[in-house]
DRENDO-1510 file (C-alpha; in Angstrom, 1 decimal, always signed):
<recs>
REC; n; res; u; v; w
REC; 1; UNK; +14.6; +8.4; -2.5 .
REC; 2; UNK; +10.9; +9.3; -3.8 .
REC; 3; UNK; +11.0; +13.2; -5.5 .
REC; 4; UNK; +7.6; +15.2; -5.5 .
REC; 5; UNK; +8.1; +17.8; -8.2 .
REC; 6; UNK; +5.7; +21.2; -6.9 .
REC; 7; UNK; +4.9; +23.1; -9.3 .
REC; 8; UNK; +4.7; +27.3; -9.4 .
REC; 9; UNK; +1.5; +29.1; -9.3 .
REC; 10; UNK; +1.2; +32.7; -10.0 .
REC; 11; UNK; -2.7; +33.4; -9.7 .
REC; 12; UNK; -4.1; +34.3; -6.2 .
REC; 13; UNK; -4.8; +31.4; -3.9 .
REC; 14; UNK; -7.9; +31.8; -1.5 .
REC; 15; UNK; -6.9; +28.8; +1.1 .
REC; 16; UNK; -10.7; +27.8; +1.7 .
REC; 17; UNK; -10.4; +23.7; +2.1 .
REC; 18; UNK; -11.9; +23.8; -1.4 .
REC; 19; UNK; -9.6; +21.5; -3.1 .
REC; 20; UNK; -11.5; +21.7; -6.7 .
REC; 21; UNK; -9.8; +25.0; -7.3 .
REC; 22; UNK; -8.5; +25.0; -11.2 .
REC; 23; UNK; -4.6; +25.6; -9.2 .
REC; 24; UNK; -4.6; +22.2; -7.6 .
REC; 25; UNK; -5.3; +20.0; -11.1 .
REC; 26; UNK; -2.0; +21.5; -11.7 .
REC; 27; UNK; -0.6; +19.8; -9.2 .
REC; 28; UNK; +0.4; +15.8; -9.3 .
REC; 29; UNK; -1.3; +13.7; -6.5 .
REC; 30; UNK; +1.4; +11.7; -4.4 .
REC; 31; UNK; -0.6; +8.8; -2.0 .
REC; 32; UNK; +0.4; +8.0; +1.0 .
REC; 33; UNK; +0.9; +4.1; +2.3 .
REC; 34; UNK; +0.9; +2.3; +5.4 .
REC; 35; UNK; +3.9; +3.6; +7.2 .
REC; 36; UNK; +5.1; +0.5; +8.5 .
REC; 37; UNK; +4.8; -2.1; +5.7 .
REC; 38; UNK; +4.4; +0.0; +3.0 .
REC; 39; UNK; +1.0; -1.5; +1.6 .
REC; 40; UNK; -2.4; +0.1; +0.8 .
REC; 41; UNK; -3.7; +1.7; +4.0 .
REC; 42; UNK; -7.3; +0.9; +4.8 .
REC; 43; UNK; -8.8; +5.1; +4.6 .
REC; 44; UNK; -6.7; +6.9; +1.6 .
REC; 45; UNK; -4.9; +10.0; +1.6 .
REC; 46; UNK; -3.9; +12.2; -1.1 .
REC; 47; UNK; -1.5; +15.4; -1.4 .
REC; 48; UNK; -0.7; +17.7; -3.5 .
REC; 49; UNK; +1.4; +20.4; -3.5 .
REC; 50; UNK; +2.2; +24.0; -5.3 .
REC; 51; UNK; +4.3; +27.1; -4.5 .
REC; 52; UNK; +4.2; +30.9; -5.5 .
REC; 53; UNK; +6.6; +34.0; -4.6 .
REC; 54; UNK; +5.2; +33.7; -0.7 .
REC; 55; UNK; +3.8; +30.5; +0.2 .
REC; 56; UNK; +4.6; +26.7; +0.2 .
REC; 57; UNK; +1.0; +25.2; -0.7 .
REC; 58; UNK; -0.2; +21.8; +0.7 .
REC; 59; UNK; -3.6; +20.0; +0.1 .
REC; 60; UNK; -4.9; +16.0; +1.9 .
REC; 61; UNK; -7.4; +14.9; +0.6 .
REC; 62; UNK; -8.3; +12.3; +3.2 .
REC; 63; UNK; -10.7; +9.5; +3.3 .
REC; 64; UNK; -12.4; +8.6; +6.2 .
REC; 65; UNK; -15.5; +7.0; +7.6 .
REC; 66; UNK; -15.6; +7.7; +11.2 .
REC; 67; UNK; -13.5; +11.3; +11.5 .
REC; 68; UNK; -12.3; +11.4; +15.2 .
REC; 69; UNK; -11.0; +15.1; +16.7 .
REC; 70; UNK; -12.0; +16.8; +19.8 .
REC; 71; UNK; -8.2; +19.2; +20.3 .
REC; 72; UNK; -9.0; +22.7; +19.4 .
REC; 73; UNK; -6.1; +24.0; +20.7 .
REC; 74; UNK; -3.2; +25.7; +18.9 .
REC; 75; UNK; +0.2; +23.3; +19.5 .
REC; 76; UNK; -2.1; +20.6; +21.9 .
REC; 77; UNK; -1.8; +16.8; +21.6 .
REC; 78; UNK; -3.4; +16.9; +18.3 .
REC; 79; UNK; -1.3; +13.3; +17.1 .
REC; 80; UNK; -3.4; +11.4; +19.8 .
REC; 81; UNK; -6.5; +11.6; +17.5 .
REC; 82; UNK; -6.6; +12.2; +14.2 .
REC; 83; UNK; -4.4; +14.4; +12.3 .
REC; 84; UNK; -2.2; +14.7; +8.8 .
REC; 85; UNK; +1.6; +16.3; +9.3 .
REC; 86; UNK; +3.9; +18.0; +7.3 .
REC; 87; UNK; +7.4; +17.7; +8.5 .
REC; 88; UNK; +9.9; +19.9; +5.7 .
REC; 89; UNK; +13.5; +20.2; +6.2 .
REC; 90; UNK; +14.7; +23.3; +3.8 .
REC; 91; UNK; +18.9; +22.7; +4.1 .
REC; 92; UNK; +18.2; +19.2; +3.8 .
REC; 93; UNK; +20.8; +18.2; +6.7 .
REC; 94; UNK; +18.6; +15.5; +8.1 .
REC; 95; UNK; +18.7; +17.1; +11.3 .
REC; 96; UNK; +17.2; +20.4; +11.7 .
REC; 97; UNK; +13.2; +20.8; +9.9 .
REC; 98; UNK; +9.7; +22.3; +11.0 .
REC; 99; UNK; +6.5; +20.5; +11.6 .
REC; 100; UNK; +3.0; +21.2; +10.5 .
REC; 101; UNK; -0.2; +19.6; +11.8 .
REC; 102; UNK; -3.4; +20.3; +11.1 .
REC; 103; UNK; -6.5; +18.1; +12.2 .
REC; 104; UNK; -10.5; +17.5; +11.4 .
REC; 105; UNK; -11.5; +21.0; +13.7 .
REC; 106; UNK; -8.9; +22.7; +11.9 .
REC; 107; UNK; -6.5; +23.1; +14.7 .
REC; 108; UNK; -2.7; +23.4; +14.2 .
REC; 109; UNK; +0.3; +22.1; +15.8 .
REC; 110; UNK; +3.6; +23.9; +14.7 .
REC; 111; UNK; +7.4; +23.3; +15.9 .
REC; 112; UNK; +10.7; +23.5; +15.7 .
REC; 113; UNK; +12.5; +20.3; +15.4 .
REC; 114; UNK; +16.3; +19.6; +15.8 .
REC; 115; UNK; +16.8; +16.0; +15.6 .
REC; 116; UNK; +20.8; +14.7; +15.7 .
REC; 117; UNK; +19.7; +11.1; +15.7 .
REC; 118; UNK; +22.4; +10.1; +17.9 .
REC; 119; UNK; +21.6; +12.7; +20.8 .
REC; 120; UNK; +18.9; +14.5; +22.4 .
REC; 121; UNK; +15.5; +15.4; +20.0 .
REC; 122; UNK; +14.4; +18.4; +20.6 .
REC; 123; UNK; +11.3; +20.9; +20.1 .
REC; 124; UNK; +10.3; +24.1; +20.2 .
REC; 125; UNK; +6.7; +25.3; +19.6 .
REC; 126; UNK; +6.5; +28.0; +17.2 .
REC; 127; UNK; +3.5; +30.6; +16.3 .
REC; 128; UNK; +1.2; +30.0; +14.1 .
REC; 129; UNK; -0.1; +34.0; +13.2 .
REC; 130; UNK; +1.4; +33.8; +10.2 .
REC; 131; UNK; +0.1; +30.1; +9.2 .
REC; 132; UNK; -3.3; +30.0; +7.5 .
REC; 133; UNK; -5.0; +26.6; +6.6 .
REC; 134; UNK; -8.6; +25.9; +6.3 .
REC; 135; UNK; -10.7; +22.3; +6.5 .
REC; 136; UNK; -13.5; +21.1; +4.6 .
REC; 137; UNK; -15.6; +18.1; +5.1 .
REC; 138; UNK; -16.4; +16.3; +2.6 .
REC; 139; UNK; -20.7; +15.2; +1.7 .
REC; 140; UNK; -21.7; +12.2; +2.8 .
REC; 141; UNK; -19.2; +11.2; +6.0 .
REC; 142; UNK; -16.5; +10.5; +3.2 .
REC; 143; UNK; -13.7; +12.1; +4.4 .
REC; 144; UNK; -12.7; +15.5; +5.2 .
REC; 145; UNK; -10.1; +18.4; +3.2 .
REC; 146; UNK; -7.2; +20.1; +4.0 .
REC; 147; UNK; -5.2; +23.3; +3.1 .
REC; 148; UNK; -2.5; +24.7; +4.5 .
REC; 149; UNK; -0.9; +27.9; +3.5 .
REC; 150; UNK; +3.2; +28.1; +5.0 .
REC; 151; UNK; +5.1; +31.5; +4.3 .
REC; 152; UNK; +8.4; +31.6; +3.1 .
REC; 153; UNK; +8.8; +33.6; +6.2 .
REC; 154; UNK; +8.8; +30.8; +8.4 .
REC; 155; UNK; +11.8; +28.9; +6.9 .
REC; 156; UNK; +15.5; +30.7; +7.6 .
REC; 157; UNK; +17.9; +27.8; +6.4 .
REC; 158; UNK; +17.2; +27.5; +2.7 .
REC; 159; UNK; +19.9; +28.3; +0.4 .
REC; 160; UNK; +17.2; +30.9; -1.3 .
REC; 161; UNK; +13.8; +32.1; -0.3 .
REC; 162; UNK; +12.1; +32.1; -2.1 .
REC; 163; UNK; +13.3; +29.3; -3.5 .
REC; 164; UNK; +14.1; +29.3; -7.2 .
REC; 165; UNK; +12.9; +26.7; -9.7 .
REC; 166; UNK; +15.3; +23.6; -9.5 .
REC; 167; UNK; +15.8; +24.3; -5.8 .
REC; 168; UNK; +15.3; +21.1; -3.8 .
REC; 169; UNK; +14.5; +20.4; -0.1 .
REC; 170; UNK; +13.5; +17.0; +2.4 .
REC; 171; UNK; +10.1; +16.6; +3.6 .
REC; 172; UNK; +7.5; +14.1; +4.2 .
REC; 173; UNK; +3.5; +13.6; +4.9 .
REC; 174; UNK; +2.0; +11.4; +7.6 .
REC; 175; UNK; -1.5; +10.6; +8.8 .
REC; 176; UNK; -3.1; +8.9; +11.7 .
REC; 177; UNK; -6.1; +7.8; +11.4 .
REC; 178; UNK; -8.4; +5.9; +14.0 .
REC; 179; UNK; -11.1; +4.1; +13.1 .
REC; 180; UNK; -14.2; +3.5; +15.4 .
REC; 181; UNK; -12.8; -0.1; +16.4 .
REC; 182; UNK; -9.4; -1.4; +15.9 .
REC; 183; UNK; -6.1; +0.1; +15.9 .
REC; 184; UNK; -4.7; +3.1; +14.7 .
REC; 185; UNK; -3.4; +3.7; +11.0 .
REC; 186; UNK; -0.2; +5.2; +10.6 .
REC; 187; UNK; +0.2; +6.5; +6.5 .
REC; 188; UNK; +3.4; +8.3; +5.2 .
REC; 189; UNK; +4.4; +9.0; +1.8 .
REC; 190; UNK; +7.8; +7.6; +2.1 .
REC; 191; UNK; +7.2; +4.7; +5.0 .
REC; 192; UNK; +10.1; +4.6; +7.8 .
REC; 193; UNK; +9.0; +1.3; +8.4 .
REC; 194; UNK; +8.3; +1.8; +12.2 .
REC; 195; UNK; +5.4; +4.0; +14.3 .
REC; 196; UNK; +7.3; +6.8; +14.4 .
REC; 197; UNK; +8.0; +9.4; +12.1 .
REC; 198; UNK; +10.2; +11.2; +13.3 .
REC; 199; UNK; +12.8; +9.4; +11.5 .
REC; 200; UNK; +14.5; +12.0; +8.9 .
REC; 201; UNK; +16.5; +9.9; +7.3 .
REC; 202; UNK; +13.8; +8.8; +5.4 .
REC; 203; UNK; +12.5; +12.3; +3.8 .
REC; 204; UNK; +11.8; +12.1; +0.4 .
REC; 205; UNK; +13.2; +15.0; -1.9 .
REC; 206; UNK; +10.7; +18.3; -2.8 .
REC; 207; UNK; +11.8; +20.0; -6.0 .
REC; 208; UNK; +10.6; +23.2; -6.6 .
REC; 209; UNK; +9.7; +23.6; -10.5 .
REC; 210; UNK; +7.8; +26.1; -12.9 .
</recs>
């Protein structure tokens, strides 16, 4: 099972899509692969993530040469264009975990997932007031920046929360990407091997450090 070790931040964190704040060279970039075979995907993606007393702290850095997005909508079909995803599961049961999208116009998709594998999936569309993220693009038509901000608040199942250091929860990254001809790219840091990742049982582990 991959491990991403996110590391604790104490300073204040302005979430501005500026990813060459002096908090994020603190944090080690994870890249994401070709969700299906597991090789290089053709547009990179990068994240990197950090924590303090109220916030879980993401940042993509994703490359791309033809950025596709039209959805401005909170909780619309943002996965039918272009879009990166957080999906976190804080009891680490496989089962039960929240999703986080954010796309190129900065709009936000956030639910509730309960997922039994064996059964009916469900989801539940949550708010996102207390949810700040912010997108950058970057000179030159080389890509475009995300960060995303997630309380504390928003997460009811962890053993503590705040966590404390050497507390460890489930996630994984995605992105879809869709180039100007050809088919879509599908990119996850740990690959489920199929288009779809909704597949928990293939979460890697998040450990929250100092």
């Amino acid at each position: 099972m991959p491990t991403y070790d996110c590391r604790k931040i104490t300073a204040p964190f302005p979430v501005d899509g500026d990813l060459h704040k002096p908090a994020w060279r603190a944090a080690e970039p994870l890249e994401l692969v070709e969700n299906v075979s597991g090789g290089r995907p053709r547009q990179v993606t990068r994240l990197r993530m950090l924590w303090n007393p109220e916030y879980l702290l993401a940042a993509f850095e994703c490359q791309d040469d033809f950025i596709q997005a039209s959805c401005r909508d909170f909780n619309g079909p943002l996965y039918e264009e272009e879009v990166v995803e957080l999906f976190i599961d804080d009891n680490r049961d496989r089962r039960t975990y929240l999703e986080f999208e954010v796309n190129p116009l900065n709009a936000v998709l956030h639910y509730a997932i309960h997922h039994p594998l064996d059964g009916q999936f469900l989801q539940f569309a949550r708010t996102q007031e207390r949810l700040t993220t912010a997108v950058r693009r970057a000179p030159a038509g080389r890509g475009w920046d995300v960060e995303l901000a997630i309380p504390f608040s928003e997460f009811v199942t962890a053993p503590h929360l705040p966590p404390q250091p050497g507390d460890s929860w489930f996630f994984n990254a995605y992105r879809i990407d869709r180039p100007k001809e050809g088919p879509a790219e599908y990119s996850a840091w740990s690959p489920t091997g199929a288009v779809n990742f909704h597949l928990p049982q293939y979460f890697g582990e998040l450990r929250f450090v100092e």
